[in-house]
ZAKOL-942261 format. One record per residue (C-alpha): residue number from 1; residue in one letter; x, y, z. Coordinates in nm, 2 decimals. Example, Ala and Ser with C-alpha at 12.3 -4.5 7.8 and 13.67 -1.06 7.14 Angstrom:
! ZAKOL-942261
1 a 1.23 -0.45 0.78
2 s 1.37 -0.11 0.71
! end
This chain:
! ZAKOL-942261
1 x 0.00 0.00 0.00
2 x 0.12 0.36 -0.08
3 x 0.02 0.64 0.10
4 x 0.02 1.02 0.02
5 x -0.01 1.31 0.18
6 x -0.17 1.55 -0.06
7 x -0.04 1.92 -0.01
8 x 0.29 2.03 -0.11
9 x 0.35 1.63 -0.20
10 x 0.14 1.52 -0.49
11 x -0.04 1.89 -0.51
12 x 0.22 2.18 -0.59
13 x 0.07 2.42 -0.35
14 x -0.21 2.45 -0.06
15 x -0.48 2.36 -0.21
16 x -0.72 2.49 0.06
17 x -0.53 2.82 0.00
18 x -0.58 2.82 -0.38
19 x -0.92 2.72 -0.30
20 x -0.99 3.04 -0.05
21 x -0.81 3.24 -0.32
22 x -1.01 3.11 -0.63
23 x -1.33 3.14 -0.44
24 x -1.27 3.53 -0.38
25 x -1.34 3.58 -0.80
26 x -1.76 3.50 -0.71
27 x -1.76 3.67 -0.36
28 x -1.51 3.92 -0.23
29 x -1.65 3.85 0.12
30 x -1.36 3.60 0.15
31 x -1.10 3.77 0.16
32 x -1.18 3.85 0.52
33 x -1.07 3.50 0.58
34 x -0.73 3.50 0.41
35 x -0.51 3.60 0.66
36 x -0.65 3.40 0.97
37 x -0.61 3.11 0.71
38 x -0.25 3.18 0.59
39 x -0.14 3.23 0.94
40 x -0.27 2.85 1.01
41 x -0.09 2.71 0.73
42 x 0.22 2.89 0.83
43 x 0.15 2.75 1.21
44 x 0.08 2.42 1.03
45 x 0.44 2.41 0.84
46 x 0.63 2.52 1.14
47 x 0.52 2.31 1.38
48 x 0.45 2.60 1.59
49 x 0.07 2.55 1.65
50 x -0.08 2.25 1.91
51 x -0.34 2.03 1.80
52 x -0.58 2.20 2.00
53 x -0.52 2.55 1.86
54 x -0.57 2.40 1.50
55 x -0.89 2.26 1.56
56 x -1.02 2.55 1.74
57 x -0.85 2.85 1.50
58 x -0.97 2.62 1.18
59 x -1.23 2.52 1.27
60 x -1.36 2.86 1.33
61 x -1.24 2.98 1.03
62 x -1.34 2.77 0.76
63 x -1.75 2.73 0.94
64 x -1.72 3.13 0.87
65 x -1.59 3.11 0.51
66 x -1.81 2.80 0.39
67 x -2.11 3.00 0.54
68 x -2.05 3.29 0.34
69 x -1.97 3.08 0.02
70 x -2.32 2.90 0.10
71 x -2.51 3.23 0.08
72 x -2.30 3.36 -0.17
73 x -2.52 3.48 -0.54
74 x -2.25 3.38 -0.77
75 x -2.14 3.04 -0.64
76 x -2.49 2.95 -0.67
77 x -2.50 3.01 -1.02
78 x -2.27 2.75 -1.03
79 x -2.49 2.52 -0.88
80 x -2.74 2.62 -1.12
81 x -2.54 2.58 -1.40
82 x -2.47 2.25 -1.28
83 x -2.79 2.14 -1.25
84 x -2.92 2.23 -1.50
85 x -2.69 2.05 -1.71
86 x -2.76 1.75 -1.53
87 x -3.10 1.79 -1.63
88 x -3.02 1.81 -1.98
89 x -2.82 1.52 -1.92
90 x -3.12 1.32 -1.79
91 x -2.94 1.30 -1.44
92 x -3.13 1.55 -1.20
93 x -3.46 1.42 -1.18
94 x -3.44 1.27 -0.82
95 x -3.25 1.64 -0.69
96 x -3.57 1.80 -0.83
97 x -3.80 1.56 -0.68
98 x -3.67 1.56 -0.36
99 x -3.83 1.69 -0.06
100 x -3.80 2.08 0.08
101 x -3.53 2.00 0.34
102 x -3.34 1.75 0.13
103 x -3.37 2.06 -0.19
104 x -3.27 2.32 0.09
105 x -2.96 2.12 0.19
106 x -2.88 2.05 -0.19
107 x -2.84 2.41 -0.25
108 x -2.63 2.47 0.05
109 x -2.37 2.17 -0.04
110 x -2.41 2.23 -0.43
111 x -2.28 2.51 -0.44
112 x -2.00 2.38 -0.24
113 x -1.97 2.10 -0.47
114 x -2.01 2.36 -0.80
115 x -1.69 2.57 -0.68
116 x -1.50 2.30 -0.58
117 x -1.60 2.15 -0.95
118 x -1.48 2.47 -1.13
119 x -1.17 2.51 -0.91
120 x -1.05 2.14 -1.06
121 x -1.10 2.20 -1.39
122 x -0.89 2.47 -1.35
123 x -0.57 2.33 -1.09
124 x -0.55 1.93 -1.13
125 x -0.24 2.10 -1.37
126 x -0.10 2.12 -1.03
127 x -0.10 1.77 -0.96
128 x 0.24 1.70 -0.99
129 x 0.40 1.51 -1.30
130 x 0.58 1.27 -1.10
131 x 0.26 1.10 -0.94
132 x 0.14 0.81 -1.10
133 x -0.18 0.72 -0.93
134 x -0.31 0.39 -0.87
135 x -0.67 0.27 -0.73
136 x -0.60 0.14 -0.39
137 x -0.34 0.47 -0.29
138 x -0.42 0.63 0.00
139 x -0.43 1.02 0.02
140 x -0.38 1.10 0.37
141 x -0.46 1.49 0.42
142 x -0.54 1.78 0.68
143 x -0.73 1.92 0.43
144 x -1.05 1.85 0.38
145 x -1.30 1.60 0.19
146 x -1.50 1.82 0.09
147 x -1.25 2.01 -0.13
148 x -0.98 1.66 -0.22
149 x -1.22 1.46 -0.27
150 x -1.34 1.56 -0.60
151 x -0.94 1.57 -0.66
152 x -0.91 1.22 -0.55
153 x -1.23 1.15 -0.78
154 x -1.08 1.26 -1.10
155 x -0.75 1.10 -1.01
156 x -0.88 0.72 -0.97
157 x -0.81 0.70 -0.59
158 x -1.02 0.50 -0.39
159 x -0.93 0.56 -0.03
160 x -0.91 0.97 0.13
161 x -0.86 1.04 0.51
162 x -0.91 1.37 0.54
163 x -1.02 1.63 0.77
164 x -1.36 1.64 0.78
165 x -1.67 1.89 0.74
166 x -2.05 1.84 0.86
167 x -2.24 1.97 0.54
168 x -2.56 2.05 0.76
169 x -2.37 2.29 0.92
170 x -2.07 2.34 0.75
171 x -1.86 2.30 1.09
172 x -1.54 2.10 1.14
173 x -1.61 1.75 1.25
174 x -1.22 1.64 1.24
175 x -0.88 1.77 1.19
176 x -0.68 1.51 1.01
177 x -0.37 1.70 1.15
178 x -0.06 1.57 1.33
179 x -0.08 1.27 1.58
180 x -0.42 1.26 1.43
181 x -0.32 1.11 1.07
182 x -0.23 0.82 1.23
183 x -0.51 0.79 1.46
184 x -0.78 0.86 1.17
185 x -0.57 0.56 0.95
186 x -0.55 0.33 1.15
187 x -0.96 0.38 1.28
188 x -1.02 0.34 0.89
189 x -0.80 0.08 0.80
190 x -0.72 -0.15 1.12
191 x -0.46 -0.14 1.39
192 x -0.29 -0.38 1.14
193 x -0.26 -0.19 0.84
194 x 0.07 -0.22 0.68
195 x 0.20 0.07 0.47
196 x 0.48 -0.01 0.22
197 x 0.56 0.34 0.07
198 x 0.45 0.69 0.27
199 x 0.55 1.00 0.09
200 x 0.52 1.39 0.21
201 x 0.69 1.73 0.23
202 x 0.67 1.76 0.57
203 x 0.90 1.63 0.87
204 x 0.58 1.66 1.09
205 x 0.46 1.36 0.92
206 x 0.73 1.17 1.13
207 x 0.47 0.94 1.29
208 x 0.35 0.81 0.92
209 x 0.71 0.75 0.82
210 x 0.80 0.57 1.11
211 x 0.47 0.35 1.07
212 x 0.58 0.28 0.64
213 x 0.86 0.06 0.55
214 x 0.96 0.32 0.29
215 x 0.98 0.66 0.37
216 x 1.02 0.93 0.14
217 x 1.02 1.32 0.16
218 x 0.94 1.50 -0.18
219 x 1.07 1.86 -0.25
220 x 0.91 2.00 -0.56
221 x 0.94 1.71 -0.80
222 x 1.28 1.59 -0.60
223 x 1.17 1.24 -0.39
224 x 1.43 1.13 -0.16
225 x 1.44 0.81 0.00
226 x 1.45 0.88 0.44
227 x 1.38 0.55 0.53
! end
């Protein structure tokens, strides 16, 4: 089994940055959001933030910026767009026969899903040449399945652990962050999971390589062997 974490590794970038930053083009409102998040993912790099902190600072922050993408004019007219197509397609007959509640949380998560469709079209160019992806890797990410998902989707991967978001209320229901990769993987995939390759850009990922019988710590497109 190979497993990968997904920013800065296989993505060139933060994707949950690029996200917040692609986002702002339908609703400025977001950009109220940038620096608390680019402060995280600096904290995040360094080391310099507890587990704790994380969940509570990003927590916080994304429930604020996924509500204002949720009410947000223009990202709906994604979701529009996108239904309609489906429509056309002879696919959205059961979203427009479905009940008020199930419509009303439809249009809260499709818009979501309609941004986060329009920001791949535009950045799985940033998956990085060197990744050849097969169907049982294993993405293991802080960000968050909402957004890597559809990534992993497009890719052929089978298996995410991610960070995690409630769409009802668009609050954090897990941090995939830290000692908690581990944790999460082994919940998913058995106290006896046994990982042959694990692959990141970040020395906080320590626990994972120490788990893996290969180890390997990617720079750009430069993967070097640690273990």
């Amino acid at each position: 089994m190979r497993v990968f974490d997904f920013d800065g590794t296989i993505y060139d970038g933060e994707s949950l940055f690029d996200l917040y930053l692609f986002s702002a083009r339908y609703d400025l409102r977001v950009f109220r959001h940038i620096a608390p998040v680019l402060r995280y993912a600096i904290k995040y790099k360094l080391g310099s933030a507890t587990l704790e902190q994380m969940e509570r600072g990003v927590g916080k922050v994304t429930g604020k910026y996924l509500r204002d993408l949720a009410v947000s004019r223009k990202v709906d007219h994604l979701r529009v767009g996108a239904l309609r197509d489906a429509v056309d397609a002879g696919l959205g007959d059961d979203v427009l026969a479905a009940d008020a509640s199930a419509r009303e949380l439809e249009s809260v998560t499709g818009s979501l899903k309609a941004l986060v469709n329009a920001f791949w079209d535009r950045n799985m160019r940033k998956i990085k040449p060197w990744y050849e992806p097969r169907p049982d890797d294993v993405i293991l990410t802080a960000s968050f399945d909402m957004t890597v998902g559809e990534a992993c989707r497009r890719l052929g991967v089978g298996t995410l652990i991610s960070s995690t978001i409630d769409p009802r209320t668009l609050t954090v229901t897990y941090l995939n962050f830290n000692t908690n990769k581990p944790k999460r993987l082994r919940e998913i995939l058995g106290d006896d999971v046994r990982i042959d390759e694990f692959y990141t850009d970040s020395k906080f990922d320590q626990p994972m390589i120490d788990m893996a019988r290969k180890g390997f710590m990617v720079k750009g497109s430069t993967i070097t062997r640690v273990k």
